[in-house]
C-alpha positions as CSV (number, residue, x, y, z in Angstrom):
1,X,-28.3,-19.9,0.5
2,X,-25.5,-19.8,-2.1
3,X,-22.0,-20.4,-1.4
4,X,-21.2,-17.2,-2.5
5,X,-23.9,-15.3,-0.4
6,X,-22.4,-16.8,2.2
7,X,-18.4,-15.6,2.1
8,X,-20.6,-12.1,1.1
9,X,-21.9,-12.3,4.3
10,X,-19.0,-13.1,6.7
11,X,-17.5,-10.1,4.7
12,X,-19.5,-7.6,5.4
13,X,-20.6,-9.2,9.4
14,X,-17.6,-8.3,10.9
15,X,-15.8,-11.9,10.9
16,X,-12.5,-12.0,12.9
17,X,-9.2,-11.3,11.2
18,X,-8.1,-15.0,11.5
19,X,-11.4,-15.6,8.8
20,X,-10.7,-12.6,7.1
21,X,-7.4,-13.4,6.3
22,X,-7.7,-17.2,5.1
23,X,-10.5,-16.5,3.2
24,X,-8.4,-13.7,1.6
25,X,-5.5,-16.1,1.2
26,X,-7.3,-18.8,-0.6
27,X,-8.3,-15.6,-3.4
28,X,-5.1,-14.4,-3.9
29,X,-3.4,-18.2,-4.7
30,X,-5.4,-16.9,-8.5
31,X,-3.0,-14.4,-8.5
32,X,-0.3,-16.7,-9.6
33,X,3.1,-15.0,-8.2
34,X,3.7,-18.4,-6.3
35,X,5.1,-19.2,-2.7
36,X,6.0,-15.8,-1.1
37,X,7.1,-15.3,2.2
38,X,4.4,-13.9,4.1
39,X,6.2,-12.7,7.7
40,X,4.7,-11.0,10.5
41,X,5.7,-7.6,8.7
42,X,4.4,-7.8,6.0
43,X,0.9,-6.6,4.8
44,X,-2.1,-9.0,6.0
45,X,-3.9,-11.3,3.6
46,X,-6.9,-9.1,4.1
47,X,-5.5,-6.0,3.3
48,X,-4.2,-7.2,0.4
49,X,-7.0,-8.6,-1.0
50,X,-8.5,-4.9,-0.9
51,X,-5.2,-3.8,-2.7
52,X,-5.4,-5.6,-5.6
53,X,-9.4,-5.2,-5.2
54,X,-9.0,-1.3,-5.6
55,X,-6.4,-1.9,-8.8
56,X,-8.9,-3.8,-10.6
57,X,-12.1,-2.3,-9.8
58,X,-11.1,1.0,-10.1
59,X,-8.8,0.5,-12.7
60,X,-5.4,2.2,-10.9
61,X,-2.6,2.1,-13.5
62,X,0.4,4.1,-12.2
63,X,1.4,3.2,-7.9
64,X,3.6,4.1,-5.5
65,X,4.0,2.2,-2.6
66,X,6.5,3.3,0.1
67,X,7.9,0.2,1.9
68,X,8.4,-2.5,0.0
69,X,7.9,-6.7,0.1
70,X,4.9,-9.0,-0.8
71,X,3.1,-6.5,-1.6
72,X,5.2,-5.3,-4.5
73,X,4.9,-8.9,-6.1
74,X,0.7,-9.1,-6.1
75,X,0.6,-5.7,-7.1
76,X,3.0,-5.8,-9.5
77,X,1.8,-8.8,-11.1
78,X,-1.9,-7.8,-11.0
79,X,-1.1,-4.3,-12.7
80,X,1.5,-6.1,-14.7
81,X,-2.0,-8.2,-16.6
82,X,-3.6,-4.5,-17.3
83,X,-0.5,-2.5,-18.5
84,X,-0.1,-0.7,-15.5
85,X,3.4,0.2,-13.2
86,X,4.3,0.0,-9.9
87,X,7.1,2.3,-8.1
88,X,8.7,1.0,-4.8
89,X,10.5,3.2,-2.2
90,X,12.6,1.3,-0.3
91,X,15.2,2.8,2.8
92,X,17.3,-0.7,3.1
93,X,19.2,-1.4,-0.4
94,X,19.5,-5.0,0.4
95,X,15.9,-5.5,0.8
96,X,15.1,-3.7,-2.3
97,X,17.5,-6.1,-4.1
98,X,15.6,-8.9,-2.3
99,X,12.5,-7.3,-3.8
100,X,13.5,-7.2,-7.0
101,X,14.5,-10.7,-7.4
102,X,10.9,-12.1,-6.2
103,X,9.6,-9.8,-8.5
104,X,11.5,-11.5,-11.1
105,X,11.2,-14.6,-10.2
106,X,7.4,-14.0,-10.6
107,X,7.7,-13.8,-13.9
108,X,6.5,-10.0,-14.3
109,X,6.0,-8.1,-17.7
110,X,9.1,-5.8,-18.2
111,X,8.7,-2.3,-17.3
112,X,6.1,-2.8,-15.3
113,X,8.4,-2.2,-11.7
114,X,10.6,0.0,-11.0
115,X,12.8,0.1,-7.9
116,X,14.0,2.7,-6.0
117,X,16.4,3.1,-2.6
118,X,16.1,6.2,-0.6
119,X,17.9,6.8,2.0
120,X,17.2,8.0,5.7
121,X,17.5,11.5,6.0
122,X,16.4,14.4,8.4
123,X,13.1,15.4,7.2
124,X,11.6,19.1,8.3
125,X,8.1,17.4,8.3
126,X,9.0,15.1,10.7
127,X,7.8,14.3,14.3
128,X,9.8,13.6,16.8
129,X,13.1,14.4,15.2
130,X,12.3,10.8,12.8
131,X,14.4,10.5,9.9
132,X,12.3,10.0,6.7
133,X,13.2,8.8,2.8
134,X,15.5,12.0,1.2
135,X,13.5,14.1,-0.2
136,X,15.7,15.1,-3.2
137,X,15.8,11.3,-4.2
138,X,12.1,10.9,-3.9
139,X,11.4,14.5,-6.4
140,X,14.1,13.5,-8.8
141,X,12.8,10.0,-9.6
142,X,9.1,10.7,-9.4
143,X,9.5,14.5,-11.6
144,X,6.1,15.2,-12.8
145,X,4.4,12.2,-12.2
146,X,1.2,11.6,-11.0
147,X,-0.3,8.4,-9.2
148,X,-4.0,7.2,-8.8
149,X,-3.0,4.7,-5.6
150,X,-0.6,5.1,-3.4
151,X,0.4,2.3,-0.3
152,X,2.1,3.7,2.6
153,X,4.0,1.1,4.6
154,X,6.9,2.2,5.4
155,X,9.8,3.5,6.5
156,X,10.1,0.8,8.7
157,X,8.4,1.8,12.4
158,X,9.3,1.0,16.1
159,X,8.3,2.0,19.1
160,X,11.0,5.1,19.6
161,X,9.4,6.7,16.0
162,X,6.1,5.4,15.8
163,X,5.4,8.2,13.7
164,X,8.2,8.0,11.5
165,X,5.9,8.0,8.6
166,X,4.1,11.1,9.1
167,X,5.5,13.1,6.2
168,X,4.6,10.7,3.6
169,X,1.4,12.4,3.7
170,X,2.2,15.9,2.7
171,X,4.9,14.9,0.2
172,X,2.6,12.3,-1.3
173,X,-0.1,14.5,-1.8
174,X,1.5,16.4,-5.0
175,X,2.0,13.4,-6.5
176,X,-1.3,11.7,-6.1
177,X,-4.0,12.4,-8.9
178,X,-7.2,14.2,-8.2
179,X,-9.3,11.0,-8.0
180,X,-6.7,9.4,-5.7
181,X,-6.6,6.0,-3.4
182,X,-4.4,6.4,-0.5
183,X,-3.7,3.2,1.8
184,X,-1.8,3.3,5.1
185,X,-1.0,-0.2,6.4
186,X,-0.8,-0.6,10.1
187,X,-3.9,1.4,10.9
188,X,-4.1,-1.2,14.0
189,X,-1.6,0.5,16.2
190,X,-2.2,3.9,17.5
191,X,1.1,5.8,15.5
192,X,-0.6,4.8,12.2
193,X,-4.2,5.2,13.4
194,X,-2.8,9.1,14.5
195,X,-1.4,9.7,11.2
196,X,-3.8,8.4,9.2
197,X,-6.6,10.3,10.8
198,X,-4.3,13.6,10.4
199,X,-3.4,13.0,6.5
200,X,-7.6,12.9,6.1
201,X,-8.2,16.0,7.6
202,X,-5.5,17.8,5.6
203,X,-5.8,16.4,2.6
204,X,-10.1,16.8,2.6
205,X,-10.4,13.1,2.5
206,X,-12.6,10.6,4.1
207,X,-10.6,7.5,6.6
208,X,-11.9,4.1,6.4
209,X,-10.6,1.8,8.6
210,X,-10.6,-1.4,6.8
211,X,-10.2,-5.4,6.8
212,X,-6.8,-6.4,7.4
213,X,-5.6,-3.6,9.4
214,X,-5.4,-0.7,6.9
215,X,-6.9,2.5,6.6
216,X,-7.8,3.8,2.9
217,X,-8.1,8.1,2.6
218,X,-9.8,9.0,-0.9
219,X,-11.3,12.2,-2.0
220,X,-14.8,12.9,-0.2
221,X,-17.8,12.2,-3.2
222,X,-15.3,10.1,-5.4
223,X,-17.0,8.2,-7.5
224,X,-15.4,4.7,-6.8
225,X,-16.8,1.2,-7.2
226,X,-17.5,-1.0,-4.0
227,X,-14.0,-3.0,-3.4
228,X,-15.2,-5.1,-0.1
């Protein structure tokens, strides 16, 4: 048996996340962005291999990501080599600086990120009484856009608002494109897990609970190309 039959296999046969993730981690070194801090926050190897999978198979051009970090590097870099942008939402402004400056350092085509800090704000979507991103920020930057992939991981989550990002997913939703891919990171823990499942059912989606702890929602009978 080939090597490469072989990874294909402990792919698909339900190898444990530890495997998952190094394998993951030795593809994305190709991805050239250099030595980024990979912290217990931030998303897993796995799951981002299926990121930048989804950009490039299925050719996603224009992003959103809510919560920012490593993930804003490797997918900024990979959409960055196909003429694609990324837009980052980001509650803490010093982070977001932070952000920006691995970006740069990465070496990144110009205009292919974009930044943006929104604040913590009572939200009327909200469970719980959780604050959420302001809503006027968020429609006055994004205006008419429209985005093919979306990543939700953030606003940052604890365990007195674990489901402090429920409203992403009706705010999101008029902003995503009909042929849409929408990830939400943290799928592992049961607020995620919750909201996930709920954003599916209204939106008309299908959930798949993937590698690396992350759930992807896209349209049911899309017509996307195999990404695992």
């Amino acid at each position: 048996m080939q090597l490469s039959e072989r990874i294909h296999r402990l792919w698909s046969g339900g190898m444990s996340s530890a495997w998952q993730d190094l394998l993951a981690t030795m593809h994305l070194q190709s991805v050239g962005v250099g030595y980024q801090p990979w912290t217990s926050s931030a998303v897993r190897p796995a799951a981002m291999r299926l990121l930048l999978n989804e950009i490039i198979v299925n050719q996603r051009r224009s992003v959103v990501e809510l919560g920012g970090g490593i993930s804003t590097v490797f997918m900024a870099k990979t959409l960055s080599d196909r003429g694609g942008t990324l837009l980052t939402v980001e509650e803490d402004a010093d982070w977001l600086a932070q952000v920006g400056e691995m970006v740069r350092l990465a070496n990144i085509g110009p205009g292919t990120w974009q930044g943006l800090h929104a604040a913590m704000a009572p939200c009327s979507t909200s469970v719980g009484g959780s604050q959420w991103y302001e809503e006027d920020t968020l429609n006055g930057a994004l205006g008419n856009r429209k985005f093919d992939m979306c990543l939700v991981d953030g606003p940052c989550a604890t365990v007195h608002n674990v489901l402090c990002r429920f409203p992403a997913g009706a705010f999101i939703a008029n902003y995503l494109s009909e042929d849409y891919a929408l990830f939400v990171d943290d799928v592992d823990r049961a607020g995620e897990l919750r909201i996930a499942r709920s954003w599916a059912k209204d939106m008309g989606g299908t959930l798949r609970i993937e590698q690396g702890g992350i759930g992807l929602i896209h349209p049911v009978g899309s017509t996307r190309f195999n990404i695992y």
